[in-house]
Residue, then its C-alpha position, 0 to 999 in steps of 0.5 A: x881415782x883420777x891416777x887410777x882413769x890416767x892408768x886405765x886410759x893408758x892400757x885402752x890406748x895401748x890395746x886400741x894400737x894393737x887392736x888396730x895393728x891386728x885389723x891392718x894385719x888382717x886387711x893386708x892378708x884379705x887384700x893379698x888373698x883377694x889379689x891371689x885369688x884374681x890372678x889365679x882365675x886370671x891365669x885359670x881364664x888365660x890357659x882356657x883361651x890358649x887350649x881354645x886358639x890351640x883347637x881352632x889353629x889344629x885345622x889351620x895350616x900356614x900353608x894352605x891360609x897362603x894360598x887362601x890369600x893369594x887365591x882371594x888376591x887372584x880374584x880381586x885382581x880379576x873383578x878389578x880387570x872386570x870392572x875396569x872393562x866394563x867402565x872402560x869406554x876404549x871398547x865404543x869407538x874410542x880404540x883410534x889412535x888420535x894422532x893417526x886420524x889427524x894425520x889422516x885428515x890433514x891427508x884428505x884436507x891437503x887432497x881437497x885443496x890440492x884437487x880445487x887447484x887443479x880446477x882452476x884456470x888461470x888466463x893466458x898472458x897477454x901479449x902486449x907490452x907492459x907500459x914504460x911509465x905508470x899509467x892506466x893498464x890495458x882492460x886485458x890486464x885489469x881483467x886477470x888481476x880481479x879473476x879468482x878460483x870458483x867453487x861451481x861453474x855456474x858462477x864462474x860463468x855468471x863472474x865471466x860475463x861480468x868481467x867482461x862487461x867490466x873490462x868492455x866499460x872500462x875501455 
């Protein structure tokens, strides 16, 4: 009986390895159908989606998209000068070149003061002899070195009067 067991479990052994081999067959063959079946609906799928892009590119010329393009480029380029137009603050004054309106002040500032020197009077020399030896200067001599330019008449008088009291007071 226990020959008998050893036998029988040898025959079960053998048929589960058979059985098993059958259901690994079958796996790989359901596996390989699943697959094949994937790649075709992926393949189905992909030739719909060129039938799809092969409609909408019918009406679509290379040529006509350029010059979309270069149309929207145009009118970029436009609202670009737009925009830089109306930020630009060139067009409020500022159009002067800088460095003409300094020369041109420098004109009028060199005008000015050339105009205070013609207003200016310088005394007449004295007619005396410088002394020989350092000593005190004569009042006439004392008086043109303390004269300056005046701006208004007015004080010119008013320092002429003054000068010559000074001169007077010094002698």
């Amino acid at each position: 009986a226990a020959l008998q067991a050893l036998k029988r479990k040898k025959r079960y052994e053998k048929q589960l390895s058979q059985i098993d081999g059958t259901l690994s067959t079958i796996e790989f063959q359901r596996e390989a159908l699943e697959n094949s079946h994937t790649n075709t609906e992926v393949l189905k799928n992909m030739g719909y989606a060129a039938q799809a892009m092969k409609k909408v590119h019918e009406n679509m010329d290379l040529n006509k998209i350029d010059d979309l393009m270069q149309d929207i480029t145009e009118q970029q380029d436009v609202a670009q000068e737009i925009s830089d137009a109306i930020s630009n603050r060139a067009a409020f004054g500022d159009e002067f070149d800088e460095d003409e309106l300094m020369a041109e002040l420098e004109e009028l500032e060199q005008e000015e003061l050339n105009k205070g020197m013609r207003d200016v009077r310088l005394p007449s020399v004295p007619s005396t002899s410088l002394p020989s030896r350092p000593g005190k200067l004569p009042a006439c001599h004392f008086t043109f070195l303390m004269i300056k330019p005046y701006s208004s008449t007015r004080k010119r008088a008013e320092d002429e009067d003054e000068m010559k009291q000074l001169a007077a007071w010094a002698s």
